[in-house]
N, C-alpha and C positions, 0 to 999 in steps of 0.2 A: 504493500500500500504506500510504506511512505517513495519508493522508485517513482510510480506512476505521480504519484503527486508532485512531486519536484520535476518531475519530467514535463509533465504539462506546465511548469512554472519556467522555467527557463529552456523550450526549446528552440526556442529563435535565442537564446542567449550566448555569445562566445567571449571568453574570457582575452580582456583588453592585456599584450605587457607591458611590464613593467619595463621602459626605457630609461636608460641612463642620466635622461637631463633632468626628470623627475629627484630620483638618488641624488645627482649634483647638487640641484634646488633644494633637497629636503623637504619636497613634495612628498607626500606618501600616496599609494594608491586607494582610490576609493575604499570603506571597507563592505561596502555591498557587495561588491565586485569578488571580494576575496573572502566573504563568507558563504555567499552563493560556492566558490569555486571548493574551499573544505568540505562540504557540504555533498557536492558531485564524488570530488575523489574519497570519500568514509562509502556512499553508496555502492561506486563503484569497488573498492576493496571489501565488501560484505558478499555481495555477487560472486566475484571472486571467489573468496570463502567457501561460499554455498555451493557451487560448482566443482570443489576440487573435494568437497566432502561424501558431493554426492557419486566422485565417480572412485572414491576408496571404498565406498559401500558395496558398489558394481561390482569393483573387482574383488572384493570378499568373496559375495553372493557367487559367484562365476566360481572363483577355487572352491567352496563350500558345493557347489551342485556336481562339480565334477569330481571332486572326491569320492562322495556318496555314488557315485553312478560306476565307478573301478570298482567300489566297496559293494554293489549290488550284484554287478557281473564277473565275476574272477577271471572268465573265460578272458574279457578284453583287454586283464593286465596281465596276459601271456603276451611273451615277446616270440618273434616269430621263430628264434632258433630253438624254443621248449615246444610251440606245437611238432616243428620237421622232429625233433627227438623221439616226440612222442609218437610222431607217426614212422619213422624208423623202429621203433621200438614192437610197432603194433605188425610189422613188417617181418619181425625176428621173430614173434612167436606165431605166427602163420594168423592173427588175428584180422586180415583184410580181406572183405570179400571178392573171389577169384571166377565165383560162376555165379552172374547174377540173374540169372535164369530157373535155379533152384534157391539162391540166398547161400551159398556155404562160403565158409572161410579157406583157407587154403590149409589149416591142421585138419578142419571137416575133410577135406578132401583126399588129404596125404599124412595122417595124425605120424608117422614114422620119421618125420624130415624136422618136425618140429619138436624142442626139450616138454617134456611132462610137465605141467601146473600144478601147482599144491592142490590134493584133492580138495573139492568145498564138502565139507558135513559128512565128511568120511568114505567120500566115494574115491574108488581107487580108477586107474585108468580104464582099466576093463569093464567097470560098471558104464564109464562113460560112451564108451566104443559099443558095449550091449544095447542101450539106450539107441544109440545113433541109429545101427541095422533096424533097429524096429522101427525105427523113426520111419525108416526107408522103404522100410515093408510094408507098413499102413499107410504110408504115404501122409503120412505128415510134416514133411519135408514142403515147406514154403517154395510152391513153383513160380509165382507171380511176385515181384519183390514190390512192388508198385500198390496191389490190392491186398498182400495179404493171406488170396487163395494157397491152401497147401495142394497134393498131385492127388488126392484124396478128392475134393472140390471141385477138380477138373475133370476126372475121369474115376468118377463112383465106380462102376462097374468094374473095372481093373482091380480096384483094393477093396468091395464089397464082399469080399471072402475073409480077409485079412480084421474090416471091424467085424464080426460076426456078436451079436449080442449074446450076454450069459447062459444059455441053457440051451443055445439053439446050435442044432448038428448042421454038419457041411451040406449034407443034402437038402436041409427043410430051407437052409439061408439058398442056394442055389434055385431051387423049388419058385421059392418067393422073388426070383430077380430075374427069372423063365418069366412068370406072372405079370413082373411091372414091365418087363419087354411087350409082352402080349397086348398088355393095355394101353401101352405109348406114355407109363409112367417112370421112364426114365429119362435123365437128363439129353439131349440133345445138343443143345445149345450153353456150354460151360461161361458163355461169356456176358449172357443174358439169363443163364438160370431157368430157361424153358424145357421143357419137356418135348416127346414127340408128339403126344396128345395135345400138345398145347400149338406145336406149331402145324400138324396135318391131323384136327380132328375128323373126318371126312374119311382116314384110314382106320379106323382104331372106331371098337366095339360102345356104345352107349352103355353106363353101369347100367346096373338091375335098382331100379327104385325101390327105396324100401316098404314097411308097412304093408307089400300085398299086392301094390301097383306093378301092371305088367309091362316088359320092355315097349319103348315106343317103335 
């Protein structure tokens, strides 16, 4: 407030100098003249002030956010020769994926080329390599790295022997996959999840309605 006020008070005002013949004479200069001008320069060195205060604050705030922000993400205060370490590292123990068509690492692939891992929870290598074959065999093996699908997801029929549910013999699960061939409820289409009934009903039998109603 008081800037604008003085402002609007002297801005047609320009400060007269003080020339030599005045000093010689012992004239002094007006003192309107030169309290107006104390006046200007206290204003101006507050602005000042205010400006150099406001931009220490800036640069707090600025190291204070950017702090917090290394302090949030750890990942961004790796320097770039701890990521190649790490990924040299992950390179020694066969940890990079090498077939990304099933998802496997390259010790999945060739567990002989790569040193043994400390077992986790007591499992020794063999437990792990067991695990794996069956992995293989039920096809649970991630064939789509993209979606997720395992080879199981893709081609039921292939490993529908392999999930065979608790109590049920190879014949009766074999029996019942004759069946959903018969009726066009097998997958057809892995990539849209249809069936063959789904895509050529026009081939494939009307069920039997229940309740007593006879086929149409």
């Amino acid at each position: 407030m008081e800037f604008w006020w003085f402002f609007f008070l002297f801005r047609n005002f320009t400060v007269q100098p003080i020339d030599a013949k005045h000093f010689s004479s012992g004239v002094e200069a007006e003192p309107t003249n030169l309290w107006l001008a104390g006046i200007f320069n206290k204003l101006k060195g507050k602005l000042l002030m205010k400006n150099a205060r406001i931009s220490v604050i800036a640069l707090a705030l600025s190291a204070l956010v950017a702090g917090q922000a290394l302090a949030a993400d750890p990942a961004a205060a790796k320097t770039r020769e701890q990521v190649r370490a790490e990924y040299i590292q992950a390179q020694r123990n066969g940890d990079v994926i090498v077939n990304g068509e099933i998802g496997l690492t390259a010790k999945q692939l060739n567990p002989d080329l790569y040193p043994a891992q400390a077992s986790a929870q007591g499992k020794s290598r063999a437990d792990v390599q067991a695990e794996l074959r069956e992995a293989v065999r039920t096809g649970a093996v991630v064939a789509v790295a993209e979606s997720g699908q395992t080879r199981s997801d893709l081609d039921p029929q292939r490993y529908a022997s392999a999930n065979t549910v608790a109590g049920k013999s190879r014949a009766e699960v074999k029996a019942e996959l004759a069946e959903a061939r018969r009726n066009g409820d097998v997958v057809a289409n892995g990539e849209i999840g249809l069936t063959a009934k789904q895509i050529n009903p026009d081939l494939y039998p009307t069920e039997v309605t229940a309740q007593g109603k006879t086929r149409a």
